[in-house]
C-alpha positions in Angstrom: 47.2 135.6 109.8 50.1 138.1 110.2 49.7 140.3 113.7 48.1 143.3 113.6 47.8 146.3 116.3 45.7 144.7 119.0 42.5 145.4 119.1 42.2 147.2 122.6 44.6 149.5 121.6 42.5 150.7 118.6 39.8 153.6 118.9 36.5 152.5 119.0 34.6 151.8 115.8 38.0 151.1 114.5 38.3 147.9 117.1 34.8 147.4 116.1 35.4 146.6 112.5 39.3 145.2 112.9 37.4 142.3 114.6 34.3 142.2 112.5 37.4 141.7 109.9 39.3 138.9 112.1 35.9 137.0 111.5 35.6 137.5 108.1 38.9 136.5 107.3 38.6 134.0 109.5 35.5 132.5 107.0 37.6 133.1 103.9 40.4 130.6 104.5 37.8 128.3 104.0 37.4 129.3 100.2 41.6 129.6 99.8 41.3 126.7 97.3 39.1 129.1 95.5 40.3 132.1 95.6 44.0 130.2 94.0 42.2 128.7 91.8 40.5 132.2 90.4 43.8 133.8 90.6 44.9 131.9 87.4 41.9 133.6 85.6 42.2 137.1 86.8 42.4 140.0 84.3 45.7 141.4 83.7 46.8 144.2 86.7 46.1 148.2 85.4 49.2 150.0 86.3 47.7 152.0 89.8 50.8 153.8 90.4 51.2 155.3 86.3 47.7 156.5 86.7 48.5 158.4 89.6 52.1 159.8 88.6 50.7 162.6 86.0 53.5 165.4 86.3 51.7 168.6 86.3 47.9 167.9 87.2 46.7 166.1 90.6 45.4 162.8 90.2 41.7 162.2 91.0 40.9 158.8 92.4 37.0 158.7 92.7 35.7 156.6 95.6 32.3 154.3 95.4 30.9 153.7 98.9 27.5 153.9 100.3 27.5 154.6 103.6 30.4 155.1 106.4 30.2 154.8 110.1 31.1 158.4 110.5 28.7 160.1 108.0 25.9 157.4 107.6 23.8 156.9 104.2 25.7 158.6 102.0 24.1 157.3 98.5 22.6 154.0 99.5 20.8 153.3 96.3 23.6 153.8 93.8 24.5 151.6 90.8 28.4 151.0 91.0 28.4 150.6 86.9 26.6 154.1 86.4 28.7 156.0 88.9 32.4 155.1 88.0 31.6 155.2 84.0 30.6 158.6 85.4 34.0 159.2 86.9 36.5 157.9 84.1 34.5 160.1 82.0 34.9 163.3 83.9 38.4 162.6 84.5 39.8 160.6 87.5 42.7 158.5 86.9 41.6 155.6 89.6 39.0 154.3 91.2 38.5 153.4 94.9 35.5 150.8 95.8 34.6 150.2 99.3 33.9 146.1 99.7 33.4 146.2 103.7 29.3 145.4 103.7 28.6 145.4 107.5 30.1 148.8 107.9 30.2 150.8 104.1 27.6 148.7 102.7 30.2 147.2 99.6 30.9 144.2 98.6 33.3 142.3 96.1 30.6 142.1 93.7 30.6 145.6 93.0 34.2 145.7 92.3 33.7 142.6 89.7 31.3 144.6 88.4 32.8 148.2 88.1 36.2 146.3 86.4 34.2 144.5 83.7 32.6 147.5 82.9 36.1 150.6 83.8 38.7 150.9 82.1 40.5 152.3 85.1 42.6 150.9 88.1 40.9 149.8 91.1 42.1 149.4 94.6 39.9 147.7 96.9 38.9 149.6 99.7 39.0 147.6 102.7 40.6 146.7 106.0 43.2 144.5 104.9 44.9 142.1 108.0 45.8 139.0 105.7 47.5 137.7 102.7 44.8 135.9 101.6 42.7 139.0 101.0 44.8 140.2 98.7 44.8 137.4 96.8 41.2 137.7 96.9 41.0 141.2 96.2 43.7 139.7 92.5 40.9 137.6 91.9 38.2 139.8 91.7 40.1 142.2 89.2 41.9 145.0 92.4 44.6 146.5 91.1 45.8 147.8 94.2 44.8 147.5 97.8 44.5 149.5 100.9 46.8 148.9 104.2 46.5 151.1 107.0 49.2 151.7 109.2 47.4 152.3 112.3 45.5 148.3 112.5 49.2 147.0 111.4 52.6 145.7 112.9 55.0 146.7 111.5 56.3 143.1 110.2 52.2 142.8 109.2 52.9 146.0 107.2 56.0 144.6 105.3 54.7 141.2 104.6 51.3 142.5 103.2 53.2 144.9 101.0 55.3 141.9 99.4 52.4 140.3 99.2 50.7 143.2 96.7 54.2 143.1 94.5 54.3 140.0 94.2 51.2 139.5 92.8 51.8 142.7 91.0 49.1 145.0 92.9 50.0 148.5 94.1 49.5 149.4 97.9 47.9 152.8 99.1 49.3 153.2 102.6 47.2 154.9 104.6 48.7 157.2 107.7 47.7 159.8 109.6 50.6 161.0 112.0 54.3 161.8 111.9 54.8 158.0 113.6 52.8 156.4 111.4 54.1 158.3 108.0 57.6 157.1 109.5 56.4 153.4 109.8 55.3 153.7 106.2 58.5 154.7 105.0 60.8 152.4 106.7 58.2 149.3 105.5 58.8 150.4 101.6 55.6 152.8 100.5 56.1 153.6 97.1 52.2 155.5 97.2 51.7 157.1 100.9 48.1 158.3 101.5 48.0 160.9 104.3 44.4 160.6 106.1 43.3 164.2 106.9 40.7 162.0 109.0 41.6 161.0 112.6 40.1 157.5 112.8 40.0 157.4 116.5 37.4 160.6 116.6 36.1 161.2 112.7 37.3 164.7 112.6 39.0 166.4 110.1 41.9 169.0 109.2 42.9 169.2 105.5 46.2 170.9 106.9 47.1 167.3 108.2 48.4 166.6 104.6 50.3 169.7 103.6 52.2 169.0 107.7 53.4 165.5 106.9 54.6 166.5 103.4 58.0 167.1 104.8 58.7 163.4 106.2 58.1 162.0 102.4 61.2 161.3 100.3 61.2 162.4 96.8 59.9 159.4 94.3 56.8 158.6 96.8 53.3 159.4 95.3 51.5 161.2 97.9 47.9 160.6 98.0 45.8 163.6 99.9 42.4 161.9 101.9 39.3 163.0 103.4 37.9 166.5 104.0 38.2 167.5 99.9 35.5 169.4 99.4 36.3 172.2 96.5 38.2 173.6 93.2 40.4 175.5 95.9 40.9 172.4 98.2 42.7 170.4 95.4 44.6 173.8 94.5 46.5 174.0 97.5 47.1 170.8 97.7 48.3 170.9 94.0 51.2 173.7 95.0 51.8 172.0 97.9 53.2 169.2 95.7 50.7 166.1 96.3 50.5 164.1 93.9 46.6 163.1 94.0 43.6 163.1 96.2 41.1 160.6 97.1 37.4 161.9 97.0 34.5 159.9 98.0 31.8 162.2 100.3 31.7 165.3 98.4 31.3 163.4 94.9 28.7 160.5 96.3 26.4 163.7 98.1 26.4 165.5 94.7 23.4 165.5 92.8 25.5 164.7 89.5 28.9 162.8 90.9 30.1 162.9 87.6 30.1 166.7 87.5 31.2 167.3 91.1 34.7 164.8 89.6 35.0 166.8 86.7 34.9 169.7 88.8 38.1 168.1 90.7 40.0 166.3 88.2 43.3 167.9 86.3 43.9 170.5 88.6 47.7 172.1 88.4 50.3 170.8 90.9 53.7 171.8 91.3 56.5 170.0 92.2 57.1 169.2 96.5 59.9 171.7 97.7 59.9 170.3 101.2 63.1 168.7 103.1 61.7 165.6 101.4 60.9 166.2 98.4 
């Protein structure tokens, strides 16, 4: 297992599921055999980064979870199918499904399920520390996977990132500060997702985004995360130059999700003027 951050150096609930994770993974080398073996039957990869790279509107990727640690139940009882046929037709251009059960209540068989069923790409929302999840994540029909900077070394961060190419996945790379947008950078990101979410105390400044912007070099899709709420939320982010958002709260508390998306999908962007863009 490549070494990540350790664990007593993470904030709390963070530790709490890296080493729920280290078990887990753990587990799974027991099913490698497996999980090769599926790899050979594992639909063709959707193209994650074309979906997101639309010149003139930001990119909605549409989140299925149903629950968090920071916010609770969220919409325990939905069907995965129902809810992202939902969001391709109101518009989003990707889909993000939460497989973590302890923690977000998902598991792989709602991504199997939502890819039979979607025509969109998926990434697999998880906390990935190992090569062989990504391989699992290929098997189960991901398109793209999640690696966040903060649980990683930065020779984890590299490796997991060839890794994704090599199998032909995309890799959201999630930071949150100017140090960790850096790290993300110098290990090859070619789609940066900028957490408006601190993970060490849940809260939330959409600003975090539009700050960062300037530490980004032209030809990196920059993915906006957390604290999206409205019309006007995706606007300024839009002439700020991001490239697309990730929603999952505001949609999954909606009493139609499909409207709330449809509500945030294709809204105008501009190009990035910052120093890197």
């Amino acid at each position: 297992m490549p070494e990540t951050q350790a664990t007593g150096t993470l904030p709390g609930i963070l530790a709490e599921i890296v080493a729920s994770k280290r078990q887990e993974i753990a587990d799974l080398q027991l099913q490698r055999a497996r999980i090769d073996a599926a790899l050979a039957d594992a639909p063709a990869v959707r193209d994650f980064h074309a979906a997101l790279a639309t010149p003139d509107s930001v990119s909605l990727i549409a989140e299925c979870k149903r629950r968090s640690p920071g916010a609770g139940p969220i919409r325990p009882g939905l069907d995965p199918v129902d809810l992202t046929r939902g969001y391709e037709e109101a518009g989003a251009r990707a889909l993000s499904v939460l497989t973590d059960e302890p923690f977000f209540g998902g598991t792989l068989d709602d991504l199997e399920a939502i890819r039979a069923a979607v025509g969109l790409p998926i990434l697999r929302k998880d906390f990935t520390l190992d090569a062989l999840q990504i391989r699992e994540a290929r098997a189960a029909g991901a398109d793209a996977v999640l690696l966040i900077v903060r649980i990683l070394t930065d020779d984890a961060l590299i490796a997991l990132l060839a890794e994704a190419e090599s199998l032909g996945m995309a890799a959201l790379v999630e930071a949150h500060d100017p140090v960790e947008v850096d790290r993300a950078v110098a290990a090859g990101a070619r789609i940066l997702g900028i957490n408006n979410r601190d993970l060490s105390n849940f809260t939330t400044d959409l600003r975090t985004t539009v700050r960062l912007l300037d530490r980004v070099p032209r030809g990196t899709l920059v993915v906006a995360e957390s604290g999206i709420r409205t019309p006007d939320d995706v606007r300024g982010l839009g002439e700020a130059g991001v490239d697309a958002i990730l929603v999952g709260e505001t949609l999954l508390k909606a009493s139609d999700p499909s409207d709330a998306a449809h509500v945030l999908a294709h809204i105008p962007r501009l190009d990035r003027v910052t120093p890197g863009g």
